[in-house]
C-alpha positions in Angstrom: 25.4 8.7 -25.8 23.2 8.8 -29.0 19.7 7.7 -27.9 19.2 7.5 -31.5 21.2 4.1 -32.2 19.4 2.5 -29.3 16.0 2.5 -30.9 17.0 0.6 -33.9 19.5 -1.8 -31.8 16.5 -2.7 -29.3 14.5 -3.2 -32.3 16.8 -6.1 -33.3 17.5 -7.4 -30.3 14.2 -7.9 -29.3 13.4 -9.6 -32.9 15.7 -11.5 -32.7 15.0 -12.8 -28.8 11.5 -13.6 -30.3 12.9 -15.6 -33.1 11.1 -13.5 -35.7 12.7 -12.8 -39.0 12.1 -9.3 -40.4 10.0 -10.7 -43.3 7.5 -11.6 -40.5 8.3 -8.7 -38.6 7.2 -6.7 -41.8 4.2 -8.7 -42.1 3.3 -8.5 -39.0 3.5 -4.4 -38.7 2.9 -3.4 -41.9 6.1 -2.2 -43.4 8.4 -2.8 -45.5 10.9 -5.4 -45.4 13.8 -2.1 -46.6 12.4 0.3 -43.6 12.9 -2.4 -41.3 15.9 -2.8 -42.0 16.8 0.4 -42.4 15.8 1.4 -39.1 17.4 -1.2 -37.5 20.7 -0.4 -39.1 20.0 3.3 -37.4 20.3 4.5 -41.6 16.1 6.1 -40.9 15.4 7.6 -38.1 11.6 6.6 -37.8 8.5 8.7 -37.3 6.3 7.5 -33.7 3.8 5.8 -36.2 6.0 3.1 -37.7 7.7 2.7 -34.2 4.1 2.0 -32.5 3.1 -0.5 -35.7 6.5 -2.5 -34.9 5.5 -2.3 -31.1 2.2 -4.0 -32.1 4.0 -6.6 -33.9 6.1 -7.5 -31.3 3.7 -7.4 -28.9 5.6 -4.6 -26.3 4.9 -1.2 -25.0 6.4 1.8 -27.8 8.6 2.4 -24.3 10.4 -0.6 -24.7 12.5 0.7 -27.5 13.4 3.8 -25.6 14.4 2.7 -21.9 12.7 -0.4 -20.5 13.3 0.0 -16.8 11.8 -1.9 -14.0 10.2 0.8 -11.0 6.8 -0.4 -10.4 6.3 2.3 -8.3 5.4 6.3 -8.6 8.7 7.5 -10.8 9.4 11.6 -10.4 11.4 13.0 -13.4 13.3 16.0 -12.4 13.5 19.1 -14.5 17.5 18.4 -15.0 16.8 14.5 -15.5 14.9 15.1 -18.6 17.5 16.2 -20.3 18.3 12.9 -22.6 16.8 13.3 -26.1 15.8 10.7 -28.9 14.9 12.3 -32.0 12.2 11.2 -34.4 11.9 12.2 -38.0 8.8 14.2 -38.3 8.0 13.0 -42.1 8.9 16.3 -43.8 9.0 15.9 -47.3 12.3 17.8 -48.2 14.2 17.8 -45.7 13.9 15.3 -42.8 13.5 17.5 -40.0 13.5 16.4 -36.7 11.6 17.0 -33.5 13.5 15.9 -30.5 11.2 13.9 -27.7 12.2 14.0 -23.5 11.0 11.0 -22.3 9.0 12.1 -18.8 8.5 8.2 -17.2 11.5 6.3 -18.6 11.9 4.6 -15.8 8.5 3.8 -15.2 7.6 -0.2 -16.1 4.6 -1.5 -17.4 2.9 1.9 -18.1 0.2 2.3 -20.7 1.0 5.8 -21.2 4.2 7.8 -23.2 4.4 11.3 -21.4 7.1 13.6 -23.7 8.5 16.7 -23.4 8.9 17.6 -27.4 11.0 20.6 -28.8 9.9 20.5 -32.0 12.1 22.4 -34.7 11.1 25.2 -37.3 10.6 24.2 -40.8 9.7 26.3 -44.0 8.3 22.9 -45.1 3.9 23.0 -46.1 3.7 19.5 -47.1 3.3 16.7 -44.8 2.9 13.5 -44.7 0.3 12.2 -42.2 0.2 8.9 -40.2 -1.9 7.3 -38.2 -1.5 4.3 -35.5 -3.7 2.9 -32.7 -4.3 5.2 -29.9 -4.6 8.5 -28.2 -2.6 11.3 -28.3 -3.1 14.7 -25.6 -0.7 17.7 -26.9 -0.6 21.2 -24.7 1.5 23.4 -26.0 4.0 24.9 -23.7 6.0 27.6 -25.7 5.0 28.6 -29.4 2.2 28.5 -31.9 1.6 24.7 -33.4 -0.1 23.4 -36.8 -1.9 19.9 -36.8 -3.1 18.8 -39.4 -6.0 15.9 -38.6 -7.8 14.1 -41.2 -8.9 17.1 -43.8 -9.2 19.4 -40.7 -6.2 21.9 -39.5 -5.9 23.2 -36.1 -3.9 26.0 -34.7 -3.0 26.2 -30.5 -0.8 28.9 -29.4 0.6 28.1 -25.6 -1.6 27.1 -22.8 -3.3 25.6 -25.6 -4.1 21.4 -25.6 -5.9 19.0 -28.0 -7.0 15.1 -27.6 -7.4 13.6 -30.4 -7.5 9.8 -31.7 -4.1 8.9 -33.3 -5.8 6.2 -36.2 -6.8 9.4 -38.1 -4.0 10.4 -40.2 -2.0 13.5 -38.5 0.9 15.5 -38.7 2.4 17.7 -35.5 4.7 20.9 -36.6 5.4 24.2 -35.7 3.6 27.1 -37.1 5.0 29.3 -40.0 8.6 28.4 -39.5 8.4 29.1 -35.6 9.4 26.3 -33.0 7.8 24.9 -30.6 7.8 23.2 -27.4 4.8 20.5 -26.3 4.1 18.2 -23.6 2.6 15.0 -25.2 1.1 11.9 -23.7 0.8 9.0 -26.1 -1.3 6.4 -25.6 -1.2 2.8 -27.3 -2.4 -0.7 -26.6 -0.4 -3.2 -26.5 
């Protein structure tokens, strides 16, 4: 199955249950009308940031676009259930490299928190967009050396590594000097 196509259908759906056009939905998050669109036509496959911003405007956790499931109780992910990827664009400039993100609680409901596995891919790539959204954001790095930059600063953790940092400064996540990576991540956003 291609996780991929889900984001941008749930994304509509959900819209559309609210009876919210994407002019107001654009409004609303901040974006434009055209990435809307295009990300609900599965043509972009979004970065976190602009996926947390349309969150926010519909007033839902960033989880309900990736599984939405209903155990109110303690959920266990096993090593071989975290398999399933959805890949974001990481906001490379030439080439749109991806990283690809494990949800770890998919089928937890109502949680506050996004817990990831993240293989992130290498890139030759040195300039990066940054983006920022409402939040926190905990990275330990699991296998690899990783760059983030955060506001003008840049940081460098090699595994065993972790950072916390607050997601509205503007930051980017990559691998070191063309190396991958591998990251545990826990997102957090208000609703």
């Amino acid at each position: 199955m291609d996780t991929t196509k889900i984001v941008g259908e749930k994304i509509r759906t959900l819209r559309e249950s609210l009876s919210i056009s994407m002019e107001e939905l654009a409004e609303r998050s901040g974006l434009a009308v055209e990435q809307i669109e295009r990300i609900e036509n599965n043509v972009d496959i979004p970065s976190l940031a602009p996926l947390i911003k349309l969150a926010r405007a519909l007033g839902v956790r960033l989880g309900t676009f990736l599984d939405d499931q209903d155990e109110t109780g303690p959920v266990i992910c096993r090593k071989k259930e975290a398999k399933e990827t959805i890949s974001f664009s990481n906001n490379a400039i030439h080439s749109r490299r991806h990283m690809e993100y494990r949800s770890l609680s998919k089928s937890k409901a109502d949680r506050h928190m996004e817990p990831f596995m993240i293989d992130i891919a290498p890139t030759k790539d040195s300039d990066f967009i940054l983006s920022s959204h409402e939040g926190e954001e905990f990275i330990m790095v699991m296998e690899g050396t990783l760059e983030i930059s955060y506001g003008k600063y840049t940081y460098i953790l090699e595994e065993g590594d972790s950072i916390y940092y607050d997601s509205i400064v503007p930051h980017h996540v990559h691998a070191f000097e063309g190396q991958a990576a591998r990251i545990l991540a826990v997102i957090y956003t208000p609703v």
